[in-house]
C-alpha positions, 0 to 999 in steps of 0.5 A, a space after each residue: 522530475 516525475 520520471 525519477 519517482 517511476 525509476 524509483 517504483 521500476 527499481 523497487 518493482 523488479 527487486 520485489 519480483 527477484 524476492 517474490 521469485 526467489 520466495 517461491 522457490 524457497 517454498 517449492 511454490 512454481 510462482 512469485 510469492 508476494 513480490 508486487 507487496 514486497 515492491 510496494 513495501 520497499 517502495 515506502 521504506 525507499 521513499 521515507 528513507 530519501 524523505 528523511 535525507 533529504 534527497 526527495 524533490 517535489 517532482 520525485 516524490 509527485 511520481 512515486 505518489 501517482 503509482 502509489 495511487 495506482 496500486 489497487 488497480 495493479 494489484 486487481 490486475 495481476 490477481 486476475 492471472 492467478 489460477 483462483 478455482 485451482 487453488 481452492 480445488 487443491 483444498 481448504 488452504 486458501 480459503 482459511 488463509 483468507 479469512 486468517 488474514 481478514 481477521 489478522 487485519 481486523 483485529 491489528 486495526 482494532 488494536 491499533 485505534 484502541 492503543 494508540 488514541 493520539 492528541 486532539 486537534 487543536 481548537 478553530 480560530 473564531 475568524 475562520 468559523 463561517 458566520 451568516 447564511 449558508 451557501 445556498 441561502 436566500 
């Protein structure tokens, strides 16, 4: 059932937040430090652990895939409660956090797709090639 893949993301979810809550602390942060990234982290560990096991149904895995496509829009929304004009008025910290933490994406992308080219695809069947007029054609 899809309703195993949102236990699933409910579990993953609230152990973030715990982590996210107990970061903070660790920090002298009042606030969740990472936890809707360390849910979805564990979300993905979670569910290639039952993949390799066995123990993903279709159903299961239908659930975890739905709110997997929803991270961007959670993630946007709880970003919009956080106070952004105070953290830059504290200082500069932010901000180089931010531009650090594009260019440590950019350059482990760029890294990434230099090192690790892997294998061609395998050529196309003749009988699949599309032969005669287009599909708009007269």
């Amino acid at each position: 059932m899809i309703i195993y893949g949102v236990a699933l993301l409910a579990i993953c979810t609230l152990a973030g937040v715990i982590m996210g809550d107990m970061l903070g602390v660790l920090l002298g942060v009042k606030s969740n430090v990472g936890g809707v990234g360390i849910a979805m982290i564990l979300l993905i560990c979670a569910r290639l652990w039952m993949h390799n096991r066995g123990g993903m149904t279709k159903d299961c895995e239908m659930g975890v895939g739905f709110w997997g496509a929803m991270y961007i829009p959670v993630v946007v929304a709880m970003a919009a409660q956080q106070n952004v004009v105070t953290a830059l008025h504290g200082g500069p910290v932010a901000v180089l956090a931010a531009i650090g933490s594009v260019v440590v994406c950019g350059c482990t992308i760029a890294l990434i797709s230099r090192t690790h080219k892997g294998e061609p695809l395998p050529a196309e069947p003749a009988d699949v090639t599309p032969v005669g007029a287009s599909a708009g054609g007269r």
